[in-house]
TIKOLRO-861115 format. One record per residue (C-alpha): residue in three letters; x, y, z. Coordinates in pm, 1 decimal. Example, Ala and Ser with C-alpha at 12.3 -4.5 7.8 and 13.67 -1.06 7.14 Angstrom:
BEGIN
<nuza><resn>Ala</resn><u>1230.0</u><v>-450.0</v><w>780.0</w></nuza>
<nuza><resn>Ser</resn><u>1367.0</u><v>-106.0</v><w>714.0</w></nuza>
//
This chain:
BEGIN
<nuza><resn>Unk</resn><u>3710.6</u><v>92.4</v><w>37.7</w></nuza>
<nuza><resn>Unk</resn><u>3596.0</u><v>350.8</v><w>313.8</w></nuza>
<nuza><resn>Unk</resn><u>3626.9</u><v>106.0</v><w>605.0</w></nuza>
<nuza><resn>Unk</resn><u>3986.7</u><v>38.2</v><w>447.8</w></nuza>
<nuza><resn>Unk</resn><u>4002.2</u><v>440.6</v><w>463.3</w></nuza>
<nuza><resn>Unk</resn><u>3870.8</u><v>481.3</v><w>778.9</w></nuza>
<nuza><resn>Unk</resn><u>4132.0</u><v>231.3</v><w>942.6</w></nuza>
<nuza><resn>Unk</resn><u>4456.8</u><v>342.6</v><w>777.2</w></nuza>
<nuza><resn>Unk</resn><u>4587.1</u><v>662.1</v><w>823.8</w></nuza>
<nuza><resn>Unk</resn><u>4892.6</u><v>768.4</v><w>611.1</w></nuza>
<nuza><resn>Unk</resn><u>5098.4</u><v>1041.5</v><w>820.1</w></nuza>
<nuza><resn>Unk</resn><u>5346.9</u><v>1211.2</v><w>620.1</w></nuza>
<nuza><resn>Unk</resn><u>5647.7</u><v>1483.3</v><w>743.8</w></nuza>
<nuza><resn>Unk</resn><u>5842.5</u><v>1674.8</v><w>511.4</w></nuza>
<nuza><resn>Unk</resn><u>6127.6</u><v>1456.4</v><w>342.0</w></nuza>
<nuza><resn>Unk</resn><u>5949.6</u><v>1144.7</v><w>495.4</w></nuza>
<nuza><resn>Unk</resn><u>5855.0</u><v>850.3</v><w>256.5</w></nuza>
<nuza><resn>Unk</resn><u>5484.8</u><v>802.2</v><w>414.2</w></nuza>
<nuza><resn>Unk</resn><u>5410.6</u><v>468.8</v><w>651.0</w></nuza>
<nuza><resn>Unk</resn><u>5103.1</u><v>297.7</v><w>671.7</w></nuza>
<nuza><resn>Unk</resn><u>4982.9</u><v>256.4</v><w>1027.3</w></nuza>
<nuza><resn>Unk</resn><u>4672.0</u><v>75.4</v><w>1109.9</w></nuza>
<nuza><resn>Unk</resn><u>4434.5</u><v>194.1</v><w>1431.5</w></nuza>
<nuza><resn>Unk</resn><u>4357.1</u><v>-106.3</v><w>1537.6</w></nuza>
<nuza><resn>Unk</resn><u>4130.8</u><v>-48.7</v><w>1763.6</w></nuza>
<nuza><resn>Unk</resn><u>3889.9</u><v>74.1</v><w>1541.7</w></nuza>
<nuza><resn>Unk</resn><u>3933.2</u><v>-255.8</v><w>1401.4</w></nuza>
<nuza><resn>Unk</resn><u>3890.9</u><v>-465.4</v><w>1681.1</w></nuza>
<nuza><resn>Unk</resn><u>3473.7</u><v>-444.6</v><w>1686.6</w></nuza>
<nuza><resn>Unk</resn><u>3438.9</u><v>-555.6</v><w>1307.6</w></nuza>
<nuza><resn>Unk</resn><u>3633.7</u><v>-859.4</v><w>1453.9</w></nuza>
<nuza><resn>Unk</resn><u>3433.5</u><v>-990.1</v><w>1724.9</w></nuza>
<nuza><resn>Unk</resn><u>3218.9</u><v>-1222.0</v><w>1742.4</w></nuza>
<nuza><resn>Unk</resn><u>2823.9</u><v>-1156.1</v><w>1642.8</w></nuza>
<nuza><resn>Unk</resn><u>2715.5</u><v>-1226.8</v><w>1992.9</w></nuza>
<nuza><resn>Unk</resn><u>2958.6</u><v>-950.8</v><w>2068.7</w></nuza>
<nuza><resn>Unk</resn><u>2897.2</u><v>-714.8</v><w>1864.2</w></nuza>
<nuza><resn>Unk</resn><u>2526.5</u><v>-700.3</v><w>1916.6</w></nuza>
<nuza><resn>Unk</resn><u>2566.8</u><v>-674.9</v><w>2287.9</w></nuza>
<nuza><resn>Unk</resn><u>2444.2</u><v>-287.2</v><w>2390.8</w></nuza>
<nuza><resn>Unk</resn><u>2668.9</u><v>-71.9</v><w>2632.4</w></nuza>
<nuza><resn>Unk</resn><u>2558.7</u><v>157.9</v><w>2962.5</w></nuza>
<nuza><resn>Unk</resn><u>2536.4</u><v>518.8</v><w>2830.0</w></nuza>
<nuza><resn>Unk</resn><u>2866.9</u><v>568.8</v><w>2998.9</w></nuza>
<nuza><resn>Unk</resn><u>3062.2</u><v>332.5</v><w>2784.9</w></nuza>
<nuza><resn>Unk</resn><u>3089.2</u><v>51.8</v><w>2990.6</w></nuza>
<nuza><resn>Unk</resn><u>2952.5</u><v>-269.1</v><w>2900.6</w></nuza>
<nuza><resn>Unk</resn><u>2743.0</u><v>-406.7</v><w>3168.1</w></nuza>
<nuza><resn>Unk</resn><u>2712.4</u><v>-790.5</v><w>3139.6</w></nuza>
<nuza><resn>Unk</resn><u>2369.1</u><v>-899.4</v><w>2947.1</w></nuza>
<nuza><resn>Unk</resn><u>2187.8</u><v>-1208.2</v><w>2862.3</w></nuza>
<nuza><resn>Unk</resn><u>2326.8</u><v>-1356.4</v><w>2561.9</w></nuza>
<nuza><resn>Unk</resn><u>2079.9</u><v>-1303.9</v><w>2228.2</w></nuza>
<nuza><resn>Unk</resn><u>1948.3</u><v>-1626.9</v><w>2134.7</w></nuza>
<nuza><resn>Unk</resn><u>1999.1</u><v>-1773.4</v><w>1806.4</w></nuza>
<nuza><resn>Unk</resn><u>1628.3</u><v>-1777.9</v><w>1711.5</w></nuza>
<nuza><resn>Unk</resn><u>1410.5</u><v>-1499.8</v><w>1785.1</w></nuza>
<nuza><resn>Unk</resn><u>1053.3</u><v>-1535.0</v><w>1974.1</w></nuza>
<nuza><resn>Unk</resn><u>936.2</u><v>-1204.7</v><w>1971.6</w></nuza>
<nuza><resn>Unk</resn><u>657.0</u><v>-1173.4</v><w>1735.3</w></nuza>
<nuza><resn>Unk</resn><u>662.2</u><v>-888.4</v><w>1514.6</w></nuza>
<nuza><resn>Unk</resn><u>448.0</u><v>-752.1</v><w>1215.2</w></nuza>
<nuza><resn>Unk</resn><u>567.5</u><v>-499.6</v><w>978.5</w></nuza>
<nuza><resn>Unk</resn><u>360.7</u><v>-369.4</v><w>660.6</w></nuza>
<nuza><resn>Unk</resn><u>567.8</u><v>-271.2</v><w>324.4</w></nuza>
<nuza><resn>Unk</resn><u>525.9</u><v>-135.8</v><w>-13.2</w></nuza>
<nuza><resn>Unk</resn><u>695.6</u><v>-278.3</v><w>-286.9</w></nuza>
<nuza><resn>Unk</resn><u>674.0</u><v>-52.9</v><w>-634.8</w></nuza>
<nuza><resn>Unk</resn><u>814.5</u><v>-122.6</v><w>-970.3</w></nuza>
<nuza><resn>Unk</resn><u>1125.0</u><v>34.4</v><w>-821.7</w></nuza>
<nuza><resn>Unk</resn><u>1197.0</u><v>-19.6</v><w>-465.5</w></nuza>
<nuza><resn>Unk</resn><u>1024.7</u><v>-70.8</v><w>-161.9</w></nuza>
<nuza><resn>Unk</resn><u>867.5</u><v>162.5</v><w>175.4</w></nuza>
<nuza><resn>Unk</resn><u>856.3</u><v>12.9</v><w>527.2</w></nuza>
<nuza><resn>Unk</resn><u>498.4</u><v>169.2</v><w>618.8</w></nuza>
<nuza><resn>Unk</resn><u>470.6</u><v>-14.9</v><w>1001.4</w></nuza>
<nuza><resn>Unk</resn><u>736.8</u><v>-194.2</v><w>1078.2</w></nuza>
<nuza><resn>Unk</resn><u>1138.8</u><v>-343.6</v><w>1011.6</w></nuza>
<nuza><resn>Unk</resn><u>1211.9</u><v>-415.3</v><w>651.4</w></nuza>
<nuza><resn>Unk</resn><u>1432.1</u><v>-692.5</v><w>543.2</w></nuza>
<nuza><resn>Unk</resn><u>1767.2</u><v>-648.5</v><w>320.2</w></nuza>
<nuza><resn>Unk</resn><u>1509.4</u><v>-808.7</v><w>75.0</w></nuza>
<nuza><resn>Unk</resn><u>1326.7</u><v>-551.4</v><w>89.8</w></nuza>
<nuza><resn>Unk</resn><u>1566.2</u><v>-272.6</v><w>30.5</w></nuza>
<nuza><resn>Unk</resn><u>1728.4</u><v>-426.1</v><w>-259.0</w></nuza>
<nuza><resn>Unk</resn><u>1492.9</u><v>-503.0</v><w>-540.1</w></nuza>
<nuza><resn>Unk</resn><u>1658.0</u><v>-677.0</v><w>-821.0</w></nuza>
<nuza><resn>Unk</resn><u>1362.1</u><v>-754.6</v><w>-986.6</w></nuza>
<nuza><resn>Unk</resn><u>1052.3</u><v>-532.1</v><w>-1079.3</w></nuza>
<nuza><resn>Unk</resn><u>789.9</u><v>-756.2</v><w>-1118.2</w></nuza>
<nuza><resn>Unk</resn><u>579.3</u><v>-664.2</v><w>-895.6</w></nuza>
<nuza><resn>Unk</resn><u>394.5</u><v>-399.1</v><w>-691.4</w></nuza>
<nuza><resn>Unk</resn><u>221.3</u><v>-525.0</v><w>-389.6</w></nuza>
<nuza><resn>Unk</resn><u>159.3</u><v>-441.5</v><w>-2.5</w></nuza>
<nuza><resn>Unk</resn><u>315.3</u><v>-707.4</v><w>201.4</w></nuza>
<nuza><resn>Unk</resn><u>225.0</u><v>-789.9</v><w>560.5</w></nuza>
<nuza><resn>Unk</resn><u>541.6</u><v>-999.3</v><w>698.4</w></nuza>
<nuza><resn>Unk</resn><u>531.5</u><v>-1171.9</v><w>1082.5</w></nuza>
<nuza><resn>Unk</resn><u>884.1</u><v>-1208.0</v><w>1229.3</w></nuza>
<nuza><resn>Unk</resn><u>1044.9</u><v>-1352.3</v><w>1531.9</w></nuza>
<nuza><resn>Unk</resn><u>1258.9</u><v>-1098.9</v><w>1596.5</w></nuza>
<nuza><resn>Unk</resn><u>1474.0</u><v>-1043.8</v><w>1908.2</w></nuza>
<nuza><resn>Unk</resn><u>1739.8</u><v>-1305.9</v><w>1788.9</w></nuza>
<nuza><resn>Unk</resn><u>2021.1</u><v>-1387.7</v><w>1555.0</w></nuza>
<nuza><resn>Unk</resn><u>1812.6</u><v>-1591.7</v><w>1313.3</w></nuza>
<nuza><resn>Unk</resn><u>1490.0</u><v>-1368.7</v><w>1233.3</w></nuza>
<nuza><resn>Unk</resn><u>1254.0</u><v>-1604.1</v><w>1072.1</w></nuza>
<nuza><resn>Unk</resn><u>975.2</u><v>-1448.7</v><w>846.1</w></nuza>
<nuza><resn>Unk</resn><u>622.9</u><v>-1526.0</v><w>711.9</w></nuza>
<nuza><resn>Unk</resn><u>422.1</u><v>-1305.4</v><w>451.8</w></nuza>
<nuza><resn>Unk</resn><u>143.5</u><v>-1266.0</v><w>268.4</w></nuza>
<nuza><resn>Unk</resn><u>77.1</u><v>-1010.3</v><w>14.0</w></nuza>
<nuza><resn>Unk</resn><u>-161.1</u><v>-860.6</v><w>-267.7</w></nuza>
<nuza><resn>Unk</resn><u>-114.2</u><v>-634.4</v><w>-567.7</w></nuza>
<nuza><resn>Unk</resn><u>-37.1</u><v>-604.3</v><w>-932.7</w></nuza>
<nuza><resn>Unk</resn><u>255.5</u><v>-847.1</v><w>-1104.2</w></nuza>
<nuza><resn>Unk</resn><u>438.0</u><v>-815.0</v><w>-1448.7</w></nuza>
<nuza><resn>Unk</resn><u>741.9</u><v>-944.7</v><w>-1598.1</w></nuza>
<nuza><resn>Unk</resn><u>1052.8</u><v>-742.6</v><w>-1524.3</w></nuza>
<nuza><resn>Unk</resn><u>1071.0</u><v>-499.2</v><w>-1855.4</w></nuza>
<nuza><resn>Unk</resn><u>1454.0</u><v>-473.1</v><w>-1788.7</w></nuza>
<nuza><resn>Unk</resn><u>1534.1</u><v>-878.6</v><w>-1761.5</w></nuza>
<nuza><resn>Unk</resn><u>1303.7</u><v>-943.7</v><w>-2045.9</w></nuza>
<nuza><resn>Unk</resn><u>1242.5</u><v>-650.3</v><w>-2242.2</w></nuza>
<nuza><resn>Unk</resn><u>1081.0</u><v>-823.9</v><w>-2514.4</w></nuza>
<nuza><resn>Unk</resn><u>757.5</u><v>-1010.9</v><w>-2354.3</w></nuza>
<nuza><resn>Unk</resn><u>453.6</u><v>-864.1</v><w>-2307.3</w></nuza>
<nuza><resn>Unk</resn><u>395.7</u><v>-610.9</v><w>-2024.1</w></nuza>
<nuza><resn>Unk</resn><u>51.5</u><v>-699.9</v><w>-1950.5</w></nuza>
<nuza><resn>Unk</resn><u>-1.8</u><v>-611.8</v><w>-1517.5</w></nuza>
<nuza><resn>Unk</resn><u>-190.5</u><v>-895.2</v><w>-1395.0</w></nuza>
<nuza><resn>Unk</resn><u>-394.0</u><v>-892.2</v><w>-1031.4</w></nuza>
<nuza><resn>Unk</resn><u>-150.6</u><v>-1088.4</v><w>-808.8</w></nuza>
<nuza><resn>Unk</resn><u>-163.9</u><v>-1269.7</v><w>-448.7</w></nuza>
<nuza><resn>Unk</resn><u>168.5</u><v>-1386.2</v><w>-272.1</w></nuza>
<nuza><resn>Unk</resn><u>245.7</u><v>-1611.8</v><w>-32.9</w></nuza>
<nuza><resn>Unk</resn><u>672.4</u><v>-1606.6</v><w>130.5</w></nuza>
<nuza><resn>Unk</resn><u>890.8</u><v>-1720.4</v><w>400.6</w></nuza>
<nuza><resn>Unk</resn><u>1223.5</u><v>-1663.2</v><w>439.6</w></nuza>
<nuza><resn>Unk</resn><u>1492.8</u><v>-1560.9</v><w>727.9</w></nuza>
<nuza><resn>Unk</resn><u>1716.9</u><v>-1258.1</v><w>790.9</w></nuza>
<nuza><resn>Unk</resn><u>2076.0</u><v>-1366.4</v><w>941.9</w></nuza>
<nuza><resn>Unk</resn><u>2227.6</u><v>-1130.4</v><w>1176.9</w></nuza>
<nuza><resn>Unk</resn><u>2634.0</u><v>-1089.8</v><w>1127.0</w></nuza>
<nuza><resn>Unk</resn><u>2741.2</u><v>-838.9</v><w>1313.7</w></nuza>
<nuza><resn>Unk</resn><u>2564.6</u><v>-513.7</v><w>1447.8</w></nuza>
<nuza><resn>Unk</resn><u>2570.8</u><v>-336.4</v><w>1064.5</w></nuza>
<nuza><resn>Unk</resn><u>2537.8</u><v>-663.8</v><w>886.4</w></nuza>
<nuza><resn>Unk</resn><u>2278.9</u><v>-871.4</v><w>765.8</w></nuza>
<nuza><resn>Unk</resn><u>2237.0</u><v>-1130.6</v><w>520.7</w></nuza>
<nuza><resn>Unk</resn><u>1828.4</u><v>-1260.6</v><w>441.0</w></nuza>
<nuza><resn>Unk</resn><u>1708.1</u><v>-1478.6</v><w>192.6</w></nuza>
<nuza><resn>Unk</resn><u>1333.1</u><v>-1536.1</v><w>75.5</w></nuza>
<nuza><resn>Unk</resn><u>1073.3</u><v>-1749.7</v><w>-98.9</w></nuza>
<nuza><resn>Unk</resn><u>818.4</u><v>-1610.7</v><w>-252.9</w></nuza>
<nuza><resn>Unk</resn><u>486.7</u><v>-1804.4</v><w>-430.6</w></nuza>
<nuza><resn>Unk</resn><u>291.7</u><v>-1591.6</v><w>-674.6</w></nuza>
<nuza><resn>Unk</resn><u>-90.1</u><v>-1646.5</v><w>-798.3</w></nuza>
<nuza><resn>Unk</resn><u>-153.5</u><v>-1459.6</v><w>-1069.4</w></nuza>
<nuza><resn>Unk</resn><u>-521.5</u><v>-1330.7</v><w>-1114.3</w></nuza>
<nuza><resn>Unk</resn><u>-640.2</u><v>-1245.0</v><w>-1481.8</w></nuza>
<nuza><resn>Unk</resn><u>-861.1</u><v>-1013.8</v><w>-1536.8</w></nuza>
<nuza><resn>Unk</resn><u>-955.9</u><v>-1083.6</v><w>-1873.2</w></nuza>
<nuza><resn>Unk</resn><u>-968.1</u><v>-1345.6</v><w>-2163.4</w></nuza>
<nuza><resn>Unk</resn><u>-636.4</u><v>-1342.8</v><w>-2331.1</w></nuza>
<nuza><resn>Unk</resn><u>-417.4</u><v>-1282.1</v><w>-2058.0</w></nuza>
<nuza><resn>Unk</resn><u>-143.7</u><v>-1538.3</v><w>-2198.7</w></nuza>
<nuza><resn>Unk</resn><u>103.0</u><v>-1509.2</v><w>-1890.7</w></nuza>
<nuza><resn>Unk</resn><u>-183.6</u><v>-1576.4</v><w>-1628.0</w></nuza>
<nuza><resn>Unk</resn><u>-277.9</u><v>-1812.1</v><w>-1872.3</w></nuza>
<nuza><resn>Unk</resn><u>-11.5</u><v>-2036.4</v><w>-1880.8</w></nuza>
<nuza><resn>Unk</resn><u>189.6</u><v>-1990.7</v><w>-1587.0</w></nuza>
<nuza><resn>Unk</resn><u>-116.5</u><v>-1887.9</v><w>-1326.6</w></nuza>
<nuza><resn>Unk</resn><u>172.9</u><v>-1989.2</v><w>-1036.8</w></nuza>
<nuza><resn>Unk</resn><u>525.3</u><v>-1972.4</v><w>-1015.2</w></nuza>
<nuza><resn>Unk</resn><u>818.5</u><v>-1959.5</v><w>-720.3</w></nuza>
<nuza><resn>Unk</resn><u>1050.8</u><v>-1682.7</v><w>-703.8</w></nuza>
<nuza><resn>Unk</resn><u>1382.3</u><v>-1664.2</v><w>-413.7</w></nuza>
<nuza><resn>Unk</resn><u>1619.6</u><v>-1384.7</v><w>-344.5</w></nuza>
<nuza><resn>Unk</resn><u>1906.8</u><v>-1350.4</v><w>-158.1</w></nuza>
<nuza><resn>Unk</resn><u>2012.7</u><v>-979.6</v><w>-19.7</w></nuza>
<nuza><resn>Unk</resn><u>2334.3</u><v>-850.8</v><w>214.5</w></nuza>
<nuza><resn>Unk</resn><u>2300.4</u><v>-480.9</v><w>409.8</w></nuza>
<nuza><resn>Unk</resn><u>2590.8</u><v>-336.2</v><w>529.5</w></nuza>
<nuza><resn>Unk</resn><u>2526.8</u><v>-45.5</v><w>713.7</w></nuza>
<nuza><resn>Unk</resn><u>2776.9</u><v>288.2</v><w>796.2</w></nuza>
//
């Protein structure tokens, strides 16, 4: 709704019905091409030609995050769109991801450690017990355009218990868990 917003403008005189025009060349960069639109200009506007970005990256990075009930903190390093949206709260860990970055196709590896439980707001009515938790995930984040992103990622959980009776670590000590996440930027 606010790119529509920011495109059309709606000038109006007095006695004139008003008329859509469209600026189209604030339109024009949503429309090109990835490789396009991640291309950087000189400071003085100009594009100067550059190598193209490759589709995979091969620039190691490591980032650090922590993930809480309710969201998540980059505390070294890029975050993914999985990252910043947290559909489920089932868990509360510190994450240590290495990406290839540098390239349209970000490929990911991570390992983390922390606390699990099932998500009190999918499945209010199981236990809450917080179990000791170790995770193991890959997954990718898909460049679109210079705002855009799309990732997706895999994540395998081993839960810890930490006493007798722990009936979720229990019976299901291991389980896989995916999510898919878009990030639009403005």
């Amino acid at each position: 709704m606010a790119v529509a917003g920011s495109l059309v403008a709606l000038p109006v005189l007095a006695g004139d019905a008003p008329q859509l025009m469209v600026d189209w060349n604030r339109l024009a960069p949503m429309m090109a091409s990835p490789q396009e639109m991640l291309q950087h200009g000189s400071a003085s506007g100009v594009s100067e030609p550059t190598a193209p970005i490759p589709w995979v990256g091969a620039e190691p990075r490591m980032s650090l995050v922590a993930r809480d009930w309710t969201g998540s903190r980059g505390l070294w390093g890029a975050m993914t769109a999985t990252d910043e949206l947290r559909p489920a709260r089932s868990n509360r860990m510190v994450v240590s991801r290495l990406r290839l970055a540098e390239g349209l196709v970000v490929p990911f590896a991570q390992l983390g450690v922390g606390q699990w439980r099932v998500d009190p707001t999918v499945m209010p009515s199981l236990p809450r017990e917080q179990e000791l938790a170790a995770q193991g995930g890959f997954g990718f984040e898909l460049t679109l355009s210079s705002m855009t992103s799309v990732a997706a990622e895999a994540d395998w959980t081993l839960l810890l218990p930490t006493s007798y009776g722990d009936v979720i670590a229990e019976t299901h000590p291991a389980f896989w868990s995916a999510c898919v996440a878009m990030r639009t930027r403005f």
